[in-house]
C-alpha positions in Angstrom: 182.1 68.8 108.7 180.2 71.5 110.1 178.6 74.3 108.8 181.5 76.8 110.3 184.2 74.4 109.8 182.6 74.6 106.0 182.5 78.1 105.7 186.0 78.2 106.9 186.9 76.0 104.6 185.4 78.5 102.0 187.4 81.3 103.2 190.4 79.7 102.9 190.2 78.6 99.3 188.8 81.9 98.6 191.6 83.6 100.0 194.2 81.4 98.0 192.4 81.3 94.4 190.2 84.4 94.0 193.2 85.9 92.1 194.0 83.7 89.9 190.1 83.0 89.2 189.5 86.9 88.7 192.7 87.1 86.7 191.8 84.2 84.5 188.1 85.9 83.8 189.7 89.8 83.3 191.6 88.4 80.4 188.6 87.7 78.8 186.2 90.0 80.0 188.2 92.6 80.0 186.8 94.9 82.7 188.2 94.1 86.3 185.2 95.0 87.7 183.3 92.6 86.1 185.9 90.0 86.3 185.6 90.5 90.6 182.0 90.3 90.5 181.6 87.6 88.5 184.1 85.5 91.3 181.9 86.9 93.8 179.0 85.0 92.1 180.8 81.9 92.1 181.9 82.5 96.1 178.2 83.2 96.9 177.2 79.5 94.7 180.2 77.8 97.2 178.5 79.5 100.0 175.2 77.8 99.2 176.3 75.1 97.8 178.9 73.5 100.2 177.1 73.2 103.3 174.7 71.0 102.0 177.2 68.8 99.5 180.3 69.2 101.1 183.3 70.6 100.2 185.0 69.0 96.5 187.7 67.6 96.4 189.2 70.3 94.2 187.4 73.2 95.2 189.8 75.8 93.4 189.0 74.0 90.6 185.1 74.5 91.5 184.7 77.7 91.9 187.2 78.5 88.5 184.6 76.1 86.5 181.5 77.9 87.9 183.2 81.7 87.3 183.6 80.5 84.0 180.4 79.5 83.2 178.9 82.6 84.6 181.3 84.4 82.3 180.8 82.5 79.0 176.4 83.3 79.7 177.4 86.7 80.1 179.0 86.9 76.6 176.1 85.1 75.2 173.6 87.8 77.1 175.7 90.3 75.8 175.7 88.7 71.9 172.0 88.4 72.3 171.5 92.0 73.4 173.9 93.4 70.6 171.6 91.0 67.8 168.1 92.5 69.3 169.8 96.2 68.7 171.1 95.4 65.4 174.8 97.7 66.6 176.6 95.0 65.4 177.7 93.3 62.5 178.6 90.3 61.3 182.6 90.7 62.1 182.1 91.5 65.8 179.7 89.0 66.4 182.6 86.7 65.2 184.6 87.8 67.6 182.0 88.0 70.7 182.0 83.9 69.7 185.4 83.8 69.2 185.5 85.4 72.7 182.9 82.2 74.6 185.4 80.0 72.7 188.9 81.1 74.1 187.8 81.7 77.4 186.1 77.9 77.3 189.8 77.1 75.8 192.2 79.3 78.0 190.5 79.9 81.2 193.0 76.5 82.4 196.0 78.3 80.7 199.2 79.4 82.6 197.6 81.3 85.7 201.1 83.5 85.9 200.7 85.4 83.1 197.3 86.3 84.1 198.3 86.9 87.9 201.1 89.4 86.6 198.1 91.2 84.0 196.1 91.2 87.0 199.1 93.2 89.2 199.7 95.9 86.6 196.3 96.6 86.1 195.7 97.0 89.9 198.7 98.8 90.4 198.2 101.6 86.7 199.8 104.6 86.9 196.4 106.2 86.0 195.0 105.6 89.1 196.0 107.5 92.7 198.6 105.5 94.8 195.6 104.8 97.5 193.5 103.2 95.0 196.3 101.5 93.7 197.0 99.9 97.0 193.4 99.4 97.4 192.7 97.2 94.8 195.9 95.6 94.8 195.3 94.4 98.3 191.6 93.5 97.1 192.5 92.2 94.1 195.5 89.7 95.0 195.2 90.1 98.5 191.6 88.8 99.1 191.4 91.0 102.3 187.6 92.6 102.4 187.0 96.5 102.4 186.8 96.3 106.3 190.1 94.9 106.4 191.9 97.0 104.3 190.1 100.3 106.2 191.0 98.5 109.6 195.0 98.5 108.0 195.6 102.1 106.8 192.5 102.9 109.9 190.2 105.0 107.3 186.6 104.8 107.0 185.6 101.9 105.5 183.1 104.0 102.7 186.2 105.6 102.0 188.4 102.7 100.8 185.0 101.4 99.1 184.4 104.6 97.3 188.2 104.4 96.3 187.6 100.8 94.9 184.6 101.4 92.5 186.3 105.1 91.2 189.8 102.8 90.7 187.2 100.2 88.7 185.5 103.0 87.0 188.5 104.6 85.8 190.3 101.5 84.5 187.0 100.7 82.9 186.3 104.2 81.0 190.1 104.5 79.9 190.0 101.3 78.2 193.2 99.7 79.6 194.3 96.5 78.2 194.5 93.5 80.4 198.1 93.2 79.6 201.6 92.5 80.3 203.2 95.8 79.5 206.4 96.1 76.6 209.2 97.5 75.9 209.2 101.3 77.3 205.8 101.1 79.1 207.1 98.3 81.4 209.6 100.1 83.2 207.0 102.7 84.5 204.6 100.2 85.1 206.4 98.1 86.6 208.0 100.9 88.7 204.0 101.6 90.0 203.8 98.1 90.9 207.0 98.3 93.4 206.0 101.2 94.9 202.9 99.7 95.5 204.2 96.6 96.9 206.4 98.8 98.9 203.8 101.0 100.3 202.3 97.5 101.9 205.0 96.4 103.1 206.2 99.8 105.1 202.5 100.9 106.2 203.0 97.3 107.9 206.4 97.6 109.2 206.2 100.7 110.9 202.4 102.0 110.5 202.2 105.7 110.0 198.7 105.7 112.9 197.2 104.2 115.7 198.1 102.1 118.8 200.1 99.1 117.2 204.2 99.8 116.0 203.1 97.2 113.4 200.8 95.4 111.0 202.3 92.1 110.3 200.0 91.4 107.8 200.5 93.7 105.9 204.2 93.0 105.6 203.3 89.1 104.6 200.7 90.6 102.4 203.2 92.7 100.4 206.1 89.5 100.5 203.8 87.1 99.3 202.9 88.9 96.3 206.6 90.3 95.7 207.3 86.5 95.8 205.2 85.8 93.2 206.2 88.6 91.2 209.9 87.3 91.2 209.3 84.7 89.9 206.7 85.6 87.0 209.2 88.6 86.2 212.5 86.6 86.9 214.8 88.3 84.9 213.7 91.8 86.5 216.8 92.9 88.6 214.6 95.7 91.0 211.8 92.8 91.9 214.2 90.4 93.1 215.7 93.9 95.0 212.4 94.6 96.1 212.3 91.5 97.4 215.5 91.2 99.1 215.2 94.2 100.9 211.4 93.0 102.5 212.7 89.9 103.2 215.8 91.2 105.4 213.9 94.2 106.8 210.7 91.4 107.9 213.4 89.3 109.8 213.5 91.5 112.6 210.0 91.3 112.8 210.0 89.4 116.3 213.2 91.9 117.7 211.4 95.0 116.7 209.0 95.0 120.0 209.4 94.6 123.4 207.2 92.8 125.4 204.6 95.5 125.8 204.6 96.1 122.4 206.9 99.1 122.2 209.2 99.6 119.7 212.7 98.4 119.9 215.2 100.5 117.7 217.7 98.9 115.0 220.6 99.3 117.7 218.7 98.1 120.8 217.5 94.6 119.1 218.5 91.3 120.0 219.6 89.9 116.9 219.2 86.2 118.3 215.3 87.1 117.4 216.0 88.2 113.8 214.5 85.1 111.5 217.5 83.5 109.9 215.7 82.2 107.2 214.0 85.3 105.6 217.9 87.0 106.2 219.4 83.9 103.8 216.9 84.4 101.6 217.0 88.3 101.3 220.3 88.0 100.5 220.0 85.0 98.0 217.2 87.6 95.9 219.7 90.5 96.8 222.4 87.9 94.9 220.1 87.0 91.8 219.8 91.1 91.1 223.5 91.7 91.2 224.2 88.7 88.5 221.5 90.3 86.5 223.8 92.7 85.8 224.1 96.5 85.6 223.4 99.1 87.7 221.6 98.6 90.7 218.3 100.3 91.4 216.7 102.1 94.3 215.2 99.0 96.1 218.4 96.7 95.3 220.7 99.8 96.4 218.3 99.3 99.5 218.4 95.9 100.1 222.2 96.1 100.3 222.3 98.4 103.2 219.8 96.4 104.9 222.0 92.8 104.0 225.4 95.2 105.6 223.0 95.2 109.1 221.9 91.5 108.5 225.9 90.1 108.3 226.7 91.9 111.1 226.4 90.0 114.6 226.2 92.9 116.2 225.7 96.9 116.0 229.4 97.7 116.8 230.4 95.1 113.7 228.1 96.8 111.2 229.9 98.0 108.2 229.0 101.8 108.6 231.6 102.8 105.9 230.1 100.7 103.0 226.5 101.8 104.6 227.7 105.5 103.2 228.9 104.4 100.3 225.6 102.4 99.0 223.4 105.6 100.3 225.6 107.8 98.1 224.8 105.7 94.9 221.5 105.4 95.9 221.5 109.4 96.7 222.7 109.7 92.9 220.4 107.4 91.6 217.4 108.6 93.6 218.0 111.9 95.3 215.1 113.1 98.1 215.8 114.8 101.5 214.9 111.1 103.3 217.9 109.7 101.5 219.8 112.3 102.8 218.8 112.4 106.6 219.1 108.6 105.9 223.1 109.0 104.7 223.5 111.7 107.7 223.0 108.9 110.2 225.6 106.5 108.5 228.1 109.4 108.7 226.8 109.9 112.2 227.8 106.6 112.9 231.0 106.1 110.6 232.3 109.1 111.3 231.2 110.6 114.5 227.6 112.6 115.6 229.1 115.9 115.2 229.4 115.1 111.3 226.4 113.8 111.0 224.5 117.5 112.9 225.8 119.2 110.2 224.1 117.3 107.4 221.1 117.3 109.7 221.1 121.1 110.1 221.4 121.3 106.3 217.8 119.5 106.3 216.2 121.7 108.8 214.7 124.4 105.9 213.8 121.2 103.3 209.9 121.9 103.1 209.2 118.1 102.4 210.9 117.1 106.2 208.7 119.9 107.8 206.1 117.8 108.9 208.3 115.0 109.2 208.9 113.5 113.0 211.5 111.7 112.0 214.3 115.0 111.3 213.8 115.9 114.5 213.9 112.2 116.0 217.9 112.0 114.6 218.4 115.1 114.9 218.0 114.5 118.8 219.7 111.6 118.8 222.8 113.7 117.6 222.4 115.9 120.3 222.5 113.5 122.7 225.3 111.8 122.5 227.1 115.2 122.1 226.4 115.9 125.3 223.5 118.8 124.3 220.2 117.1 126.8 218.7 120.6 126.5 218.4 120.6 122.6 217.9 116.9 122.4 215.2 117.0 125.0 213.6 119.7 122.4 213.5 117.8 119.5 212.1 114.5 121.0 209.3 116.6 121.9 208.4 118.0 118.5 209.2 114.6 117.0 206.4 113.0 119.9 204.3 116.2 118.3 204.6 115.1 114.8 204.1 111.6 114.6 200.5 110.1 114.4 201.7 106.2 116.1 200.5 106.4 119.9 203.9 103.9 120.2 206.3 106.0 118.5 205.3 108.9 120.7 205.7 106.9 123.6 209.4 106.2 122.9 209.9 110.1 122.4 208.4 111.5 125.4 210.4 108.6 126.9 213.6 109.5 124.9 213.1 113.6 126.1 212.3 112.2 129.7 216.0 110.7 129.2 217.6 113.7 127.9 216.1 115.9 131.1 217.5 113.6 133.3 220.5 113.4 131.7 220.8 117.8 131.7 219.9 117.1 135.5 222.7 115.3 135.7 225.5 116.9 133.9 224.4 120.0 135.7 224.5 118.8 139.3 228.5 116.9 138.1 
């Protein structure tokens, strides 16, 4: 083997076990930070190491028993340092030994629980949602600084910066590296869904830049609601969470046209959409409904998106149960994108004209002010009423407002539509 096939080789088992190894060592250690840098020693050792010996043949289990190791001698540093000061006494240097002993004994225990410590802690309420994401994507996705700055297309010193304060702050507020109960683990787990969910969107339609998408990041945030699901299977809103990623991901390959411009909901040619995530998004969506009781915002979710995914085509889509869900989920969850959201299922259940006039009940909502989408439906309405002039209008502000060089493509392209369309109607 080579020495880049090697260091490809390293890569790829870092990329797969540098969770669970860091999770494994922030049990013990107790300080994230440490627990990441004390993996990174055991990457560098792999990086010196396996060019000249090879590869082993369990390399996960390698770089786990050199972690470890670098771990227990920092505990015996750290016992040595506390002796020379005399800050300790005889109880807590019990327990500093007791500490070299259980990680020796449980550093091979069940790497789930420690995985699901590892993705509340990234994902704590205490810190902002882009550190959260951050870290989570550092933490259990493995992707470098670079990466994650390339993804949401910030300087990388900024998503660095973000990292250590994230580190800093779960570090200085002493929070446990632990499973939250009873009470706490509804809000923490809520954190952890919107985090998950953040991914997956920023992915599936990215907010900046040239590209519609960022695939990546969609498998990014499935793979680790995936694992979620099943350390936290009798959470109804995971497998929900889950559900509605899977379905929305299978029409990954219909939601771009050859050029790479985006392809609306409507437009797609469902013989593209990936029948295999679709049967499995609606097998999760299944497990949360036989959970029982009410469902939440992401399983309310996931069953709009299955009512698109069982239709086999646009004019067969269930529109009337589409209002229905986005009702509940209005009640359960109520914010202006639900409603502009429930105004296009009327729009389409009912007619556009019903539809405007939730639309133009949105216009003075300060949180849709900036946002291109209001004026994106709001067109659309107007079109197929007949009204090109206004239409034309509000694809224009909605090109204005959007930061996604493709998204503004489609609206300039969209008023360009409308005019002719005004051109023609006039000259009729």
């Amino acid at each position: 083997m080579t020495s880049t096939d090697t260091h490809r080789a390293i890569d790829a088992v870092w990329r797969i076990e540098s969770a669970r190894i860091i999770g494994a060592l922030a049990r013990i250690v107790r300080d994230v930070g440490v627990a990441e840098e004390l993996a990174q020693d055991a990457l560098v050792a792999a990086l010196e190491k396996w060019p000249k010996s090879g590869v082993p043949d369990n390399p996960g289990a390698w770089l786990m028993a050199t972690a470890k190791h670098r771990a227990i001698d920092l505990l015996r540093r750290n016992k040595r340092l506390e002796r020379k000061h005399e800050e300790i006494g005889r109880e807590i240097e019990a327990k500093q030994e007791m500490a070299v002993h259980d990680l020796e004994a449980a550093i091979d225990d069940d790497v789930g629980d420690d995985l699901l410590r590892l993705l509340f802690i990234a994902c704590h309420p205490i810190l902002t949602p882009e550190a959260r994401v951050a870290l989570t994507l550092r933490l259990l996705g493995s992707l470098t600084t670079d990466e994650i700055a390339r993804a949401f297309l910030v300087p990388e010193p900024t998503v660095a910066q973000r990292m250590v304060r994230a580190k800093r702050t779960l570090a200085e507020a002493h929070v446990p590296f632990e499973v939250p109960r009873g009470e706490d683990l509804a809000a923490r787990l809520s954190s952890v869904l919107e985090v998950l969910y953040l991914i997956f969107n920023e992915g599936y339609t990215a907010t900046a830049g040239d590209d519609w998408m960022r695939p990546a990041l969609c498998e990014e945030a499935l793979r680790l609601g995936r694992i979620l699901a099943e350390l936290a299977p009798r959470e109804p809103e995971v497998h929900g969470l889950v559900a509605l990623m899977e379905i929305q991901a299978s029409r990954s390959r219909a939601r771009t046209g050859p050029s790479g411009e985006p392809v609306l909901l409507l437009d797609q040619n469902r013989a593209f959409w990936d029948q295999l995530l679709i049967h499995r998004g609606l097998a999760a969506l299944d497990r949360a409904e036989k959970l029982g009781g009410r469902l939440g915002p992401y399983a309310l979710q996931a069953a709009i998106a299955a009512c698109h995914a069982r239709a086999r085509t646009g004019e067969e889509t269930d529109w009337t149960r589409i209002v229905s869900l986005y009702e509940a989920l209005a009640l359960l969850a109520p914010s202006p994108i639900v409603e502009l959201n429930r105004a296009v299922a009327i729009a389409m259940a009912h007619g556009p004209a019903a539809g405007l006039e939730i639309i133009d009940e949105l216009l003075s909502e300060p949180l849709l002010k900036s946002y291109h989408l209001l004026p994106s439906v709001r067109g659309d309405l107007l079109r197929k009423l007949g009204r090109f002039t206004e239409a034309r209008a509000e694809f224009e502000r909605a090109a204005a407002l959007t930061r996604n060089e493709r998204e503004r493509e489609l609206m300039l392209a969209r008023a360009r539509a409308c005019a002719n369309g005004a051109t023609l109607s006039q000259s009729q």
